[in-house]
N, C-alpha and C positions, 0 to 999 in steps of 0.2 A: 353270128349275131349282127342284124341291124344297129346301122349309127349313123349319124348324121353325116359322115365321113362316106357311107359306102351306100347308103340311101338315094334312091333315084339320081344315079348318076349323069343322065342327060336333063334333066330340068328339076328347076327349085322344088322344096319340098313343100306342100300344101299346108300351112299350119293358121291353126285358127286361136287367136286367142279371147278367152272367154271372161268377163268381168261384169261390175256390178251384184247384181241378185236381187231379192227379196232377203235383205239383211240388215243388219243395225251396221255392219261394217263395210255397207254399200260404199260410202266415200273411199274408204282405205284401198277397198279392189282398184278403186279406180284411177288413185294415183301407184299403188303396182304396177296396173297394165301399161298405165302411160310410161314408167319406164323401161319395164321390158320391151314392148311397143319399140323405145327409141333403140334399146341396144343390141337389139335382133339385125343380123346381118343381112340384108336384102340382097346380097351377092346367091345365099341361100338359100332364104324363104320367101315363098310367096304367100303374103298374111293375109287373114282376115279378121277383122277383130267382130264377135257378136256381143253387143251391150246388152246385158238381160235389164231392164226397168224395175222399177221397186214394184209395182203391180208381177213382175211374174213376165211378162212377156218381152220374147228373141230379138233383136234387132242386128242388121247386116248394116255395119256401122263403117266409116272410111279409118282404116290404119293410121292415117296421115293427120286426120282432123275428124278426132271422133269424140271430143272433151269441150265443154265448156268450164272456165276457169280453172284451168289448169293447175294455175299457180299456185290457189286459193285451195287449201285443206277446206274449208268449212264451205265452200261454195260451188265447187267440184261438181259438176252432173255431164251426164247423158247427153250427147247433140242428137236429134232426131235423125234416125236410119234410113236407111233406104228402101227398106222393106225388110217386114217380119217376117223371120226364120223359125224352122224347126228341124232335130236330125230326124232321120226317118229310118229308124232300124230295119234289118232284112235287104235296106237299097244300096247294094254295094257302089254302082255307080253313079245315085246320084245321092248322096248321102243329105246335102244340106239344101230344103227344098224353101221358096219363096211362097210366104202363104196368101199378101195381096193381092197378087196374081197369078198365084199356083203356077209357078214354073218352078222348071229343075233348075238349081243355081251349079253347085260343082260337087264334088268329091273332097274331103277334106282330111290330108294325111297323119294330121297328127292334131290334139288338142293341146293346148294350154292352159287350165282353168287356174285362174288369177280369182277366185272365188270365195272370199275368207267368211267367215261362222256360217250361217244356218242357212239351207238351199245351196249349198255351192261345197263346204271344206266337210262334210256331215253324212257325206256317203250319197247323196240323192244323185247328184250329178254325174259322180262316177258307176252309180248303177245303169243312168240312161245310157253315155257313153256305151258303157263293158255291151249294153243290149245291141248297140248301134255298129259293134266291132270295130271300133276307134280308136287307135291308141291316146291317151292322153298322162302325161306326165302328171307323178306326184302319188301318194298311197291308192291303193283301189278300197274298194267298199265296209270293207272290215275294218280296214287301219285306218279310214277316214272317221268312220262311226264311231269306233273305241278312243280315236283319242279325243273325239269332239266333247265327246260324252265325259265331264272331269271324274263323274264319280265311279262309271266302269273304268277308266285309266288308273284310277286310285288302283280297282277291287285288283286290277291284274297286276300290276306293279308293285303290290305288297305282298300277294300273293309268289311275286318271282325275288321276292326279300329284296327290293329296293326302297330305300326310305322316303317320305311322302308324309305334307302337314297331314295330322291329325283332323279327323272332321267328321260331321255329321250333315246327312241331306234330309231334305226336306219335300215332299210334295202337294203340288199347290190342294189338293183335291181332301187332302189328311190335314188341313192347317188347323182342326180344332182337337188333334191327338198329340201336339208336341206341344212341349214345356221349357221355354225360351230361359226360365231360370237358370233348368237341369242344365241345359246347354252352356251357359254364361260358366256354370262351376264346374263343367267339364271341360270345357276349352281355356277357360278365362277371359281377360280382356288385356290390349286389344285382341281384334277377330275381325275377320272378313267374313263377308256376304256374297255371294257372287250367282249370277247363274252356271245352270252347268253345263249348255251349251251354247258357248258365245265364245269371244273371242275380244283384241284389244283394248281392254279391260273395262268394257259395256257393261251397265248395269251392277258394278263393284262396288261396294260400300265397307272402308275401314270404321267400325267400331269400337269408340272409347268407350263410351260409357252405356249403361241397360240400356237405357230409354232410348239410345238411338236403334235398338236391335229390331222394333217394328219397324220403323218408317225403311230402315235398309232390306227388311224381308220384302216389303211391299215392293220396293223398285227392284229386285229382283226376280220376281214374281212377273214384273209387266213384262218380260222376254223370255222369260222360261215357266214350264211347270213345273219343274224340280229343278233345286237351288242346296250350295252348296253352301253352309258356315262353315269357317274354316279357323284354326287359332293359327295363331300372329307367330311368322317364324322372324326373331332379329339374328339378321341375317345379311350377309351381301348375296347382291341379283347377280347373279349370274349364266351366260347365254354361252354354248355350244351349234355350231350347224352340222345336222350329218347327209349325208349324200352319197345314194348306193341303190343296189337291190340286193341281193343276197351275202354280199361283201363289204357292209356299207363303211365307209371311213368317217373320221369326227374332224372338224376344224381345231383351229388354236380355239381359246376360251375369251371371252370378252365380256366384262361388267359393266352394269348399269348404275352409273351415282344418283339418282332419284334427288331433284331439287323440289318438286312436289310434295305432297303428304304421303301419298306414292305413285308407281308408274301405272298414271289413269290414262285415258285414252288423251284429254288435254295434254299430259305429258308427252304421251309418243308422238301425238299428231300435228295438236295444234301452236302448240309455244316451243319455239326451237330452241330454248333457254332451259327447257321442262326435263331434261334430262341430261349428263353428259356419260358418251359412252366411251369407253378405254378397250382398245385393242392394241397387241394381247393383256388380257389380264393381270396384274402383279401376283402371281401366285407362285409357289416353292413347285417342281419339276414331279414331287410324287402326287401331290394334290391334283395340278395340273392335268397328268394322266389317270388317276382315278377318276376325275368327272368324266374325261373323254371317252376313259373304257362302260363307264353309267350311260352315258349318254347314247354310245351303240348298243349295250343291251337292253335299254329301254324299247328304241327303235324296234328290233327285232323283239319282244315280247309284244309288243301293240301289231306286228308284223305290218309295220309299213315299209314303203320302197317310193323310191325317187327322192324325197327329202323332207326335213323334218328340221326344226328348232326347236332344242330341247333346253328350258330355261330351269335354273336351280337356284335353292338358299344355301348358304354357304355359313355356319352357323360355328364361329372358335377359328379352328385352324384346319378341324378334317371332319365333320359333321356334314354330309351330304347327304341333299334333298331335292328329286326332281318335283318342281312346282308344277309343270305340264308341257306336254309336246303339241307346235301345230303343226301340222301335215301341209298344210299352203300360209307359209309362214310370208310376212312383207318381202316387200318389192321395193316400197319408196325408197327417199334422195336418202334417207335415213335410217333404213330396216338393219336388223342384227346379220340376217342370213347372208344376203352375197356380201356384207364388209368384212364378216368372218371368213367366207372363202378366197376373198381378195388377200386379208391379210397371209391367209395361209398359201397363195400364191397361183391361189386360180382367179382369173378376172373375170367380170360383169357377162363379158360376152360370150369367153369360156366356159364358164357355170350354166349358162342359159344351154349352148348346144350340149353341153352332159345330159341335163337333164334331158332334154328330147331323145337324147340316144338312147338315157336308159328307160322312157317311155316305149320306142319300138322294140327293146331289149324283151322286157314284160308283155309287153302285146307279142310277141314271136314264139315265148314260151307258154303264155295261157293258150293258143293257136291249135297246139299241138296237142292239146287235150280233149279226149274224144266225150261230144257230147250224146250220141246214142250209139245205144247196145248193136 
């Protein structure tokens, strides 16, 4: 098996790290990359980072100074590149081509897509990648899609009898065949709104009362056509990391105490008061292990590989419920994923070269599988 350990041994490994997108959670990729970015071993890698713009299009962006206001959650963007990229599947050797002035730029050995909701964690990206013979870290195309998607994650998940709020979806194009009452006495209230493919907690609407159940359908609608009601699990939040391919292992558990109404995207992102997080969690040692053995077989039913956060309600004392898995779960000064793998006794920079290994791991073994007769 390739790993970062036995991987071009005479010179750095070509790694590109990919952020931004055509996403609502375009800012979040991009304080991710900025600190994956910083805690990448340059002894190792030779980086590149490509900034995708909100428009859609590649940029050949400097490793070193590729951000404007860094510091700043809400004001975070893109510095102008150097020139727009594209991969170019079939070109073994020049794989990442320059398109202002059509040159060949390099070869590029491994990906890192830091690309969270829609365009980047939802299967697109790892489809071009898988075309372009890339390795890149993190689930490939199925396990990106199914979990993107909340309400096939539900279908499989209950289906493999793991428990999951109760809910009903909705599509934009049907909106004059459902009955928002029906809905209200089947679920009750509160209830969430959400879309059902996004991610840090975009476009979410906690409902108290009827009359808010339009206006929160409608802002979930503006990011998706199919949208998720969901009833109100009270509950503690609780977060697992796992990290693996075919043997995947689970972190310690760590909760989230929601000083907000709940954990909205203001909360994760923008007010550092908006949450406080406890790792490991106060939980009894059987508990403890029942989410973590959930949490792996969650992972392997959605069949992802490389990593995942798998976040739960915790409802009594053993009432278990995964709320949903990201497959490119954060990165920032404050994400659950690497603080869970730190606690558990892998660090920042450790976690980072895992992953890449088990990225070539997966690229060595799909390799081997013949694509004609």
């Amino acid at each position: 098996m390739k790993s970062t350990d036995t991987m071009k041994e005479k010179s750095k490994i070509r790694l590109a790290v990919m952020c931004g997108g055509k996403s609502a959670e375009h800012e979040v990729s991009l304080q991710s990359a900025y600190n994956i970015v910083q805690a990448l071993d340059r002894s190792k890698y030779e980086l590149t980072v490509i900034g995708i713009d909100k428009q859609g299009a590649w940029h050949l962006n400097d490793p070193d100074d590729f951000l404007e206001n860094k510091n700043n959650p809400e004001n975070i963007c893109l510095k102008p590149g150097r020139d727009t990229v594209a991969f170019i599947p079939g070109n073994k050797e020049h794989q990442l081509v320059g398109l202002s002035e059509k040159r060949e730029l390099t070869t590029i050995d491994v990906v890192f897509p830091v690309l969270h909701g829609t365009c980047g964690e939802d299967g697109t990206i790892q489809g071009l990648l898988s075309q372009a013979e890339v390795p890149f870290v993190g689930a490939g195309v199925a396990g990106s899609a199914v979990a993107m998607d909340k309400e096939l994650m539900k279908r499989l998940l209950l289906q493999a009898g793991i428990p999951t709020a109760r809910y009903v979806s909705l599509h934009n194009h049907r909106q004059g065949e459902f009955n928002l009452q029906e809905i209200v006495n089947e679920l009750g209230l509160p209830l969430f709104v959400k879309p059902a493919n996004l991610g840090s907690s975009v476009g979410i609407s906690k409902v108290h009362k009827q009359e808010e159940l339009i206006p929160a359908v409608r802002e979930a609608f503006r990011y998706d056509n199919k949208i998720l009601i969901e009833e109100f699990i009270d509950g503690r939040e609780l977060e697992c990391s796992v990290l693996g391919n075919e043997k995947p292992q689970a972190s310690v558990i760590g909760e989230i105490k929601v000083l907000h109404e709940f954990y909205s995207y203001e909360a994760k992102y923008l007010d550092d008061k908006g949450a406080e997080l406890i790792i490991p969690a106060p939980l009894e040692i059987q508990t403890a292990e029942a989410i973590q053995k959930t949490a792996v077989n969650a992972f392997k039913v959605l069949e992802c590989s490389g990593m995942a956060r798998v976040d739960f309600f915790l409802r009594g004392n053993d009432e278990v419920f995964v709320n949903e898995l990201n497959t490119i779960p954060g990165f920032t000064r404050i994400s659950m994923y690497p603080k869970l793998w730190e606690a558990s006794g892998l660090e920042y920079g450790a976690l980072l070269d895992r992953l890449i290994g088990l990225a070539f791991e997966r690229h060595e073994r799909e390799q081997q599988l013949k694509t004609q007769r």
